[in-house]
Chimera marker file (.cmm) of the C-alpha trace (Angstrom):
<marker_set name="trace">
<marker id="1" x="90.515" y="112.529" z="81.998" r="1" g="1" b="0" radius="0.5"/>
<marker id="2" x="92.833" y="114.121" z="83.864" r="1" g="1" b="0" radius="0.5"/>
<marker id="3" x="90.167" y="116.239" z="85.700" r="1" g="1" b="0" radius="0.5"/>
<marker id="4" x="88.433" y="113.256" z="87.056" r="1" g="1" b="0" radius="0.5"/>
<marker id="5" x="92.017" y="111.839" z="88.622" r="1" g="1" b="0" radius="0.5"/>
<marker id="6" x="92.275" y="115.482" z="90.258" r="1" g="1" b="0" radius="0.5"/>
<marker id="7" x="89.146" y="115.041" z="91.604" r="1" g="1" b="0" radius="0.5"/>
<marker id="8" x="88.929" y="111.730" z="92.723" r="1" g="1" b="0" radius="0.5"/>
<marker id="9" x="92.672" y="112.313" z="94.148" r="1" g="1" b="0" radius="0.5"/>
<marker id="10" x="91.222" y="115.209" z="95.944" r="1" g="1" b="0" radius="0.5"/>
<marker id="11" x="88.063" y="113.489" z="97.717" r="1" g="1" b="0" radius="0.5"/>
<marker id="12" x="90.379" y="110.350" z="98.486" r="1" g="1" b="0" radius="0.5"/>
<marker id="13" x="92.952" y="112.232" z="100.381" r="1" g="1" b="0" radius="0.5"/>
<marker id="14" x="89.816" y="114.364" z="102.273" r="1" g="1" b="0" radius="0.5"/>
<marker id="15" x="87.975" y="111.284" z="102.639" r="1" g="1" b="0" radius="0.5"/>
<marker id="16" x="90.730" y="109.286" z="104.001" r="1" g="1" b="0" radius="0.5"/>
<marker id="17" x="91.616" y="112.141" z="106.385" r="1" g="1" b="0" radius="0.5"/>
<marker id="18" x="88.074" y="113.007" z="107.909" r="1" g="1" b="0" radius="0.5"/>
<marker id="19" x="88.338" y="108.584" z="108.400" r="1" g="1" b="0" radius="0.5"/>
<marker id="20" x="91.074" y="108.435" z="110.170" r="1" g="1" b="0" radius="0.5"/>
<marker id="21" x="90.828" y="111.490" z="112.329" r="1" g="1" b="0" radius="0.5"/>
<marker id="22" x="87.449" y="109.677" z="113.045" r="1" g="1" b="0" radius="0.5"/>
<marker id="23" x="88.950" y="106.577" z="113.695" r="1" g="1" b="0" radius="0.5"/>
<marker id="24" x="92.100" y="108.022" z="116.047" r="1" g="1" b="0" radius="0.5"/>
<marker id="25" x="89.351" y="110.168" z="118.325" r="1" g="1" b="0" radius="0.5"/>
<marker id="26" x="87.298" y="106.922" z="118.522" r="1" g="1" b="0" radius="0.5"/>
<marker id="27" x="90.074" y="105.143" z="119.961" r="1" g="1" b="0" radius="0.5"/>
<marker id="28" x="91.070" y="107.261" z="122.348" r="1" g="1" b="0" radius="0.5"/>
<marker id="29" x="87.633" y="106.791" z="123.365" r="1" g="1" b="0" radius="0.5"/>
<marker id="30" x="88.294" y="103.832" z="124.555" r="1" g="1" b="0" radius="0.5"/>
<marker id="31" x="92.024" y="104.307" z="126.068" r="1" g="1" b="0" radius="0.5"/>
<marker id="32" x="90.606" y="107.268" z="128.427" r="1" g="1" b="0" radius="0.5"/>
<marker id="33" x="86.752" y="107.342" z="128.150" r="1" g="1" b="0" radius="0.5"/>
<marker id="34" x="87.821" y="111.085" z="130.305" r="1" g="1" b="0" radius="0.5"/>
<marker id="35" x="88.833" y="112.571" z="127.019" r="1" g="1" b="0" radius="0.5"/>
<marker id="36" x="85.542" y="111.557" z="125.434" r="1" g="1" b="0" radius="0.5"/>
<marker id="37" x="84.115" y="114.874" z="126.840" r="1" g="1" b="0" radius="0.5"/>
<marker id="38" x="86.349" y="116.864" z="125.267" r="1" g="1" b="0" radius="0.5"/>
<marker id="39" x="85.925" y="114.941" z="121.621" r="1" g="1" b="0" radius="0.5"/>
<marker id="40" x="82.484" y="114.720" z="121.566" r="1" g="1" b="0" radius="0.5"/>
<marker id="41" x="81.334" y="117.364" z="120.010" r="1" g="1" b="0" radius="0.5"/>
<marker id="42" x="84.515" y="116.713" z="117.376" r="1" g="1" b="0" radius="0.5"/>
<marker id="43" x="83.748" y="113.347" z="116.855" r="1" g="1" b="0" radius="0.5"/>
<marker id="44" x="80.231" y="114.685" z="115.612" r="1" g="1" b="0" radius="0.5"/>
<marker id="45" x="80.793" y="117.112" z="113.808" r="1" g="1" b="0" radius="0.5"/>
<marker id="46" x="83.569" y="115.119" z="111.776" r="1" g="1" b="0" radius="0.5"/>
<marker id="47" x="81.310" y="111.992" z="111.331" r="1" g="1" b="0" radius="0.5"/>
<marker id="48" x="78.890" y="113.867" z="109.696" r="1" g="1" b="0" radius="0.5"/>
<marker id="49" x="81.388" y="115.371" z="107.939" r="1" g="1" b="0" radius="0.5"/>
<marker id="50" x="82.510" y="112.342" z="106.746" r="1" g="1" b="0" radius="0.5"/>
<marker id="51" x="79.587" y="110.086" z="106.334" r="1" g="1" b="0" radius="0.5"/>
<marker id="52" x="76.878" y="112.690" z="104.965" r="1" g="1" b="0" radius="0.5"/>
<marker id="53" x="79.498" y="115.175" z="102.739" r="1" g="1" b="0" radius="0.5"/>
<marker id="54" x="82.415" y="113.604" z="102.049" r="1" g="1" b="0" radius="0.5"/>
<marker id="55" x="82.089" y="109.919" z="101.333" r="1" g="1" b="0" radius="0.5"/>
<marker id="56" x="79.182" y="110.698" z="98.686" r="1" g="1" b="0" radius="0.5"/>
<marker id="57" x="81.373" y="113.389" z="96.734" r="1" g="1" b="0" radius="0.5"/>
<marker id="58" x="83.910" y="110.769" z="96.860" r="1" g="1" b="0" radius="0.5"/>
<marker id="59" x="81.678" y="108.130" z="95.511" r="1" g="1" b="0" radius="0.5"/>
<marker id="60" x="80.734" y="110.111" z="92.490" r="1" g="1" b="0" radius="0.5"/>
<marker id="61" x="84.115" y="111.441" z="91.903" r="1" g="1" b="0" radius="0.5"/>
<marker id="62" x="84.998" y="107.307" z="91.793" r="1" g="1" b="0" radius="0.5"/>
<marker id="63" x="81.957" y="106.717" z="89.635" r="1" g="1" b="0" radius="0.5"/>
<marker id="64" x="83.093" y="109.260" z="87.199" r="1" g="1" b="0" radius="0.5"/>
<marker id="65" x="86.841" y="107.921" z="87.111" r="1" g="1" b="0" radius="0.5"/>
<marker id="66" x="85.681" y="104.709" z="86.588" r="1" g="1" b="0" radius="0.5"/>
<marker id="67" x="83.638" y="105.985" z="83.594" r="1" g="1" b="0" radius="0.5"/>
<marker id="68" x="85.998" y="108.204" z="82.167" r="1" g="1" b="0" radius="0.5"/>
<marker id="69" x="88.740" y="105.512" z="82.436" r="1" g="1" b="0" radius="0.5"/>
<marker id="70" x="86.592" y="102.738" z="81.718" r="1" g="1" b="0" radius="0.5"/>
<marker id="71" x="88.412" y="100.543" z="84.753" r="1" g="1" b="0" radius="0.5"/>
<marker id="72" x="86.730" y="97.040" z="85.361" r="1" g="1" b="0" radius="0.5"/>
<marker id="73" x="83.958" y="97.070" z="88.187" r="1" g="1" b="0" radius="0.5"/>
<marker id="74" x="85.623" y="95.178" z="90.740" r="1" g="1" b="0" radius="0.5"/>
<marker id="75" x="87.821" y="98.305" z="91.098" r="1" g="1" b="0" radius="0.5"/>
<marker id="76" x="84.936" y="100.294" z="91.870" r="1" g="1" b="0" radius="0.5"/>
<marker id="77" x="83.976" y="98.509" z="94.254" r="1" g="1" b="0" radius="0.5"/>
<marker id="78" x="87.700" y="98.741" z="96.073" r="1" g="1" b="0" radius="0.5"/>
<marker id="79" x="87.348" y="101.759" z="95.747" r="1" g="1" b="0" radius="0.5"/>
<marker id="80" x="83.943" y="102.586" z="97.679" r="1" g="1" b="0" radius="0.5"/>
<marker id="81" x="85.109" y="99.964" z="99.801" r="1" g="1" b="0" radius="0.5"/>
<marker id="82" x="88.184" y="102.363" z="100.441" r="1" g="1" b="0" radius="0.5"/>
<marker id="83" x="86.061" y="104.412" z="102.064" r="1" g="1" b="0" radius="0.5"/>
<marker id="84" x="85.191" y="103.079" z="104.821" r="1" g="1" b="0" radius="0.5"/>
<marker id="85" x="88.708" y="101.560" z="106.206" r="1" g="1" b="0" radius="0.5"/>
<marker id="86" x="90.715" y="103.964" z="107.684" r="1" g="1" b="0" radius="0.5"/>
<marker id="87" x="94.172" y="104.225" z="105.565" r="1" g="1" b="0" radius="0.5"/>
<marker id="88" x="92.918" y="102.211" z="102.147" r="1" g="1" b="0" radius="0.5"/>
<marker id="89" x="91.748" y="105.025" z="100.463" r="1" g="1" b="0" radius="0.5"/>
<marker id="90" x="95.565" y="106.991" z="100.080" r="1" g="1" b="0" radius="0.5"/>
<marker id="91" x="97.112" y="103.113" z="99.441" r="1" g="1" b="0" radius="0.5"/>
<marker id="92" x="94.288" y="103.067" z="96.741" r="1" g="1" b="0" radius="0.5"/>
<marker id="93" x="95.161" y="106.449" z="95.064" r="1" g="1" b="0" radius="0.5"/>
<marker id="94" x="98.549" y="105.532" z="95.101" r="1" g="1" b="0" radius="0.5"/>
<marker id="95" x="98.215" y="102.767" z="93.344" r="1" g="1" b="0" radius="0.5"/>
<marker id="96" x="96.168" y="103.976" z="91.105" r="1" g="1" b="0" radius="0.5"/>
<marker id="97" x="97.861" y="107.019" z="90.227" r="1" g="1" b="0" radius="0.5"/>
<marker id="98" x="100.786" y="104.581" z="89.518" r="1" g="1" b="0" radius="0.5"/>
<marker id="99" x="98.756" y="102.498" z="87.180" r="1" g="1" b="0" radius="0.5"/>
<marker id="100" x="97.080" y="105.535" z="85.242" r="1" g="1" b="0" radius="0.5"/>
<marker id="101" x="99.966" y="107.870" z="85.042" r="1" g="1" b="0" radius="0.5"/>
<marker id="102" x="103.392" y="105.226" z="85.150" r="1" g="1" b="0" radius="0.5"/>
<marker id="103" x="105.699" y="108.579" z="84.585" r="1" g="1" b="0" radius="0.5"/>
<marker id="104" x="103.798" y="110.804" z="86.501" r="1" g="1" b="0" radius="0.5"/>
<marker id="105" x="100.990" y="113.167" z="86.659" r="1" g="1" b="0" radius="0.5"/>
<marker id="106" x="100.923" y="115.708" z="83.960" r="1" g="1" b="0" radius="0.5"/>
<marker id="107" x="101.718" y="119.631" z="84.856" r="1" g="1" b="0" radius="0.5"/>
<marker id="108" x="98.096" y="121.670" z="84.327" r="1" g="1" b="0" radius="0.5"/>
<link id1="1" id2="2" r="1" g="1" b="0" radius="0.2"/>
<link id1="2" id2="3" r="1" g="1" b="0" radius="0.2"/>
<link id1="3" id2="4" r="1" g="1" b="0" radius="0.2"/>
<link id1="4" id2="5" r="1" g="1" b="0" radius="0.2"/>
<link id1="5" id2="6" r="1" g="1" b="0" radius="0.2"/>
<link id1="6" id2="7" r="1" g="1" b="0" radius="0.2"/>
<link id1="7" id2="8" r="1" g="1" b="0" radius="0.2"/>
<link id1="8" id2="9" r="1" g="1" b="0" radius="0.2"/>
<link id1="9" id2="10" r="1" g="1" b="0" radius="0.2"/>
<link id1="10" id2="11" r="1" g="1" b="0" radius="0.2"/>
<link id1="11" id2="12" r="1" g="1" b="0" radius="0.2"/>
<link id1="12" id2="13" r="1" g="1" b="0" radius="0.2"/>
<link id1="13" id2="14" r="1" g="1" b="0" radius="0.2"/>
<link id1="14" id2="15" r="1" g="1" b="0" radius="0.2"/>
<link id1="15" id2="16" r="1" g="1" b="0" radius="0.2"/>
<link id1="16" id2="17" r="1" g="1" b="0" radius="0.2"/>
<link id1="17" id2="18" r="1" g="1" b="0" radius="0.2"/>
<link id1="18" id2="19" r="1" g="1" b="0" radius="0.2"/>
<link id1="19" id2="20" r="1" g="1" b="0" radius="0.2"/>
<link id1="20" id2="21" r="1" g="1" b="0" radius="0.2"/>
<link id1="21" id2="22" r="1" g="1" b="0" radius="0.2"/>
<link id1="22" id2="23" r="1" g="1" b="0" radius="0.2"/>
<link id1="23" id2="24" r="1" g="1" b="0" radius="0.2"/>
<link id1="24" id2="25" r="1" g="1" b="0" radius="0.2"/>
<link id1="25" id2="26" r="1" g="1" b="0" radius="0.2"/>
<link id1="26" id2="27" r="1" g="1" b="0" radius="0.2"/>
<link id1="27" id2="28" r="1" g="1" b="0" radius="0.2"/>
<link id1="28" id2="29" r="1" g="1" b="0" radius="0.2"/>
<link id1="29" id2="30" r="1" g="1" b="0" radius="0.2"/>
<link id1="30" id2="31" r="1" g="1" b="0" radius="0.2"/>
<link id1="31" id2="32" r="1" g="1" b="0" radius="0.2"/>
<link id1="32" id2="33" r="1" g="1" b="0" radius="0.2"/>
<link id1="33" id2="34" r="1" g="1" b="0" radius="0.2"/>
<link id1="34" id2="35" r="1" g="1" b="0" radius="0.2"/>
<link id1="35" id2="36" r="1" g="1" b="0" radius="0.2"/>
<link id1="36" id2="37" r="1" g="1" b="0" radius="0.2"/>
<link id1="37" id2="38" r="1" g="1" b="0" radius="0.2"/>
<link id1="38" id2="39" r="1" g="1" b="0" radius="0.2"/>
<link id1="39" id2="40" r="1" g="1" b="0" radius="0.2"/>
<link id1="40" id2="41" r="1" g="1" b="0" radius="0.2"/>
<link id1="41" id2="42" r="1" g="1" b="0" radius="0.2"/>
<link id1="42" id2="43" r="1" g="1" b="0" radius="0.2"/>
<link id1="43" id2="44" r="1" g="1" b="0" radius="0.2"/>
<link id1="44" id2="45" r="1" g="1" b="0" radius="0.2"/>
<link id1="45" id2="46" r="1" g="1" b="0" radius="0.2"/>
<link id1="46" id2="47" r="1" g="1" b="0" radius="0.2"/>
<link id1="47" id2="48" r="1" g="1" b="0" radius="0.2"/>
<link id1="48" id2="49" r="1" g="1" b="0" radius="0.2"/>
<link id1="49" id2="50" r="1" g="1" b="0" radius="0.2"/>
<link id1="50" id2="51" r="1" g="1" b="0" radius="0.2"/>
<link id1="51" id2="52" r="1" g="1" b="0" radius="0.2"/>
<link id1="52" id2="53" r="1" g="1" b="0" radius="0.2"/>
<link id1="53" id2="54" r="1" g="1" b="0" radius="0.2"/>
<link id1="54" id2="55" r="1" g="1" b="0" radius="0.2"/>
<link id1="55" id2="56" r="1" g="1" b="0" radius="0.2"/>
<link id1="56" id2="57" r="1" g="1" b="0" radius="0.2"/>
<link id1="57" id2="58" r="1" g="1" b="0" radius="0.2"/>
<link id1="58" id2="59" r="1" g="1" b="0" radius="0.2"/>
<link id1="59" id2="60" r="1" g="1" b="0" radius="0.2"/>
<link id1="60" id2="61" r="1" g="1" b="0" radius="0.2"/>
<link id1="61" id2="62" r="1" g="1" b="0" radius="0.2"/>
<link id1="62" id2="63" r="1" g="1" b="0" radius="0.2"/>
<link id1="63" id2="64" r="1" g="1" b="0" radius="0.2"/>
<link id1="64" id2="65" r="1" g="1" b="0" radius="0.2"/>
<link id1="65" id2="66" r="1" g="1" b="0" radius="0.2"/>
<link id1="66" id2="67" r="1" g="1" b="0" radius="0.2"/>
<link id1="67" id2="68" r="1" g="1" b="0" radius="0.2"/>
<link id1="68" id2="69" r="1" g="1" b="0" radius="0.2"/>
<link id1="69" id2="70" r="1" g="1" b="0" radius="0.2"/>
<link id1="70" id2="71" r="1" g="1" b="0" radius="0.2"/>
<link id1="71" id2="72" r="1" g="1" b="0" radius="0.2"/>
<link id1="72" id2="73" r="1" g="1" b="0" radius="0.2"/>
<link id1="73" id2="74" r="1" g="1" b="0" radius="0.2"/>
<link id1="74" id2="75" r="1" g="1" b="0" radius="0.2"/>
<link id1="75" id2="76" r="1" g="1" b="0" radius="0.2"/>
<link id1="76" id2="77" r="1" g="1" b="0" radius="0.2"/>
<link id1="77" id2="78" r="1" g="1" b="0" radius="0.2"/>
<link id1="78" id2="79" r="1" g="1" b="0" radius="0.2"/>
<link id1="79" id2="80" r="1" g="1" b="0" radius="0.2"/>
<link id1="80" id2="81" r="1" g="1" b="0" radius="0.2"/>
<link id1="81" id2="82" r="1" g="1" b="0" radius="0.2"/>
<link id1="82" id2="83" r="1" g="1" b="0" radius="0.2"/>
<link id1="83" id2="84" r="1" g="1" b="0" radius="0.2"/>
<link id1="84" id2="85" r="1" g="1" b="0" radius="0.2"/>
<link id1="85" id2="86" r="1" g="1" b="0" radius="0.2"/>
<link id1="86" id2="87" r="1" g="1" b="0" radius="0.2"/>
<link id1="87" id2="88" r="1" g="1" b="0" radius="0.2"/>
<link id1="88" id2="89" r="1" g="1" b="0" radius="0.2"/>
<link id1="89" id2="90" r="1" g="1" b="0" radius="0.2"/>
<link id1="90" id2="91" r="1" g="1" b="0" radius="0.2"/>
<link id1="91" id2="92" r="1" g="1" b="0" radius="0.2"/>
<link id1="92" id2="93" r="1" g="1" b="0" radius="0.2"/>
<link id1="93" id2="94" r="1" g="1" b="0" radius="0.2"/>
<link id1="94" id2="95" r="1" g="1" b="0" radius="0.2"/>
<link id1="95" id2="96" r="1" g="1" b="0" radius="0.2"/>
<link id1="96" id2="97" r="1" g="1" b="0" radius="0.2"/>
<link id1="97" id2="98" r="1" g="1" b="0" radius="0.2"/>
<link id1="98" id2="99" r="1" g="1" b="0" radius="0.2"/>
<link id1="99" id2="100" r="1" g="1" b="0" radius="0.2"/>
<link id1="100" id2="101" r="1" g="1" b="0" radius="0.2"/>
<link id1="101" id2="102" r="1" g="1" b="0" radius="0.2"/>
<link id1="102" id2="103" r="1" g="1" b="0" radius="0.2"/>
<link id1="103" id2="104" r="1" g="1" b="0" radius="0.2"/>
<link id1="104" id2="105" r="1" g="1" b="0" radius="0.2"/>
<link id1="105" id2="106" r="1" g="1" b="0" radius="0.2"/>
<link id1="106" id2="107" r="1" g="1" b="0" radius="0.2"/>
<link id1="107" id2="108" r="1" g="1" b="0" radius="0.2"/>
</marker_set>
Protein backbone atom coordinates (compact mmCIF):
# COMPACT_ATOMS: atom_id res chain seq x y z
CA UNK A 1 0.00 0.00 0.00
CA UNK A 2 2.62 2.03 0.63
CA UNK A 3 3.88 1.85 -3.03
CA UNK A 4 0.73 3.27 -4.39
CA UNK A 5 1.03 6.51 -1.79
CA UNK A 6 4.72 6.85 -3.29
CA UNK A 7 3.38 6.88 -6.45
CA UNK A 8 0.46 8.82 -6.35
CA UNK A 9 2.62 11.36 -4.05
CA UNK A 10 5.03 11.39 -6.87
CA UNK A 11 2.58 12.19 -9.94
CA UNK A 12 0.70 14.78 -7.59
CA UNK A 13 3.69 16.84 -6.83
CA UNK A 14 4.79 16.52 -10.91
CA UNK A 15 1.35 17.08 -11.86
CA UNK A 16 0.77 19.99 -9.71
CA UNK A 17 4.10 21.48 -10.85
CA UNK A 18 3.83 21.09 -14.77
CA UNK A 19 -0.03 23.03 -13.68
CA UNK A 20 1.15 25.70 -12.21
CA UNK A 21 4.20 26.47 -14.24
CA UNK A 22 1.41 26.31 -16.96
CA UNK A 23 -0.75 28.46 -15.24
CA UNK A 24 2.13 31.28 -14.11
CA UNK A 25 3.45 31.44 -18.06
CA UNK A 26 -0.25 31.82 -19.06
CA UNK A 27 -0.61 34.74 -16.98
CA UNK A 28 2.10 36.51 -17.85
CA UNK A 29 0.56 36.15 -21.10
CA UNK A 30 -1.70 38.39 -20.38
CA UNK A 31 0.37 41.03 -18.11
CA UNK A 32 2.94 41.54 -21.19
CA UNK A 33 1.53 39.73 -24.30
CA UNK A 34 5.70 40.81 -25.40
CA UNK A 35 6.89 37.92 -23.33
CA UNK A 36 4.48 35.56 -25.05
CA UNK A 37 7.22 35.13 -27.76
CA UNK A 38 9.60 34.05 -25.63
CA UNK A 39 7.08 31.36 -23.73
CA UNK A 40 5.59 30.00 -26.52
CA UNK A 41 7.32 27.36 -27.39
CA UNK A 42 7.47 26.59 -23.29
CA UNK A 43 4.03 26.91 -22.83
CA UNK A 44 3.74 24.00 -25.50
CA UNK A 45 5.86 21.90 -24.76
CA UNK A 46 4.73 21.91 -20.95
CA UNK A 47 0.97 21.62 -21.84
CA UNK A 48 1.51 18.65 -23.54
CA UNK A 49 3.52 17.66 -20.97
CA UNK A 50 0.97 18.06 -18.69
CA UNK A 51 -2.24 17.25 -20.37
CA UNK A 52 -1.10 14.15 -22.63
CA UNK A 53 1.77 12.51 -19.98
CA UNK A 54 1.31 13.59 -16.80
CA UNK A 55 -2.30 14.02 -15.80
CA UNK A 56 -3.11 10.33 -17.14
CA UNK A 57 -0.16 8.68 -15.04
CA UNK A 58 -1.59 10.65 -12.32
CA UNK A 59 -5.05 9.44 -12.86
CA UNK A 60 -4.10 5.83 -12.68
CA UNK A 61 -1.72 6.26 -9.90
CA UNK A 62 -5.19 7.85 -8.07
CA UNK A 63 -7.22 4.96 -9.42
CA UNK A 64 -4.88 2.52 -7.92
CA UNK A 65 -4.72 4.38 -4.40
CA UNK A 66 -8.18 4.49 -4.31
CA UNK A 67 -8.27 0.69 -4.89
CA UNK A 68 -5.60 -0.29 -2.78
CA UNK A 69 -7.00 1.90 0.07
CA UNK A 70 -10.45 1.31 -0.68
CA UNK A 71 -11.27 5.35 -0.09
CA UNK A 72 -15.00 6.31 -0.91
CA UNK A 73 -15.53 7.61 -4.61
CA UNK A 74 -16.22 11.07 -3.99
CA UNK A 75 -12.48 11.27 -3.11
CA UNK A 76 -11.61 10.13 -6.40
CA UNK A 77 -13.20 12.36 -7.91
CA UNK A 78 -11.30 15.34 -5.74
CA UNK A 79 -8.73 13.96 -6.63
CA UNK A 80 -8.92 13.98 -10.63
CA UNK A 81 -10.53 17.11 -10.03
CA UNK A 82 -7.09 18.13 -8.37
CA UNK A 83 -5.74 18.01 -11.45
CA UNK A 84 -6.82 20.45 -13.19
CA UNK A 85 -6.67 23.54 -10.53
CA UNK A 86 -3.48 24.85 -10.18
CA UNK A 87 -2.31 24.34 -6.32
CA UNK A 88 -5.19 21.55 -5.20
CA UNK A 89 -3.33 18.73 -6.07
CA UNK A 90 -0.18 19.31 -3.18
CA UNK A 91 -3.26 20.63 -0.60
CA UNK A 92 -4.79 17.19 -1.64
CA UNK A 93 -1.66 15.02 -0.94
CA UNK A 94 -1.23 16.71 2.10
CA UNK A 95 -4.18 15.95 3.38
CA UNK A 96 -4.20 12.82 2.45
CA UNK A 97 -0.94 11.78 3.53
CA UNK A 98 -2.20 13.13 6.93
CA UNK A 99 -5.25 10.97 6.90
CA UNK A 100 -3.41 7.66 5.67
CA UNK A 101 -0.24 7.91 7.60
CA UNK A 102 -1.37 10.22 11.08
CA UNK A 103 2.46 9.60 12.44
CA UNK A 104 4.10 9.76 9.36
CA UNK A 105 5.24 8.01 6.34
CA UNK A 106 7.09 4.86 6.95
CA UNK A 107 11.12 4.69 6.20
CA UNK A 108 11.55 2.13 2.91
Amino acid sequence: MEIAFRRYRIMSFVTGSTLLTLFATLLLHYVDSTLWKHLSIFVRIDGIGHGAVMYPLYMIASFNMVLKFRLPFALLLLMLIAGFLPGVAFYLEYRLRLRLYPEGLPAK
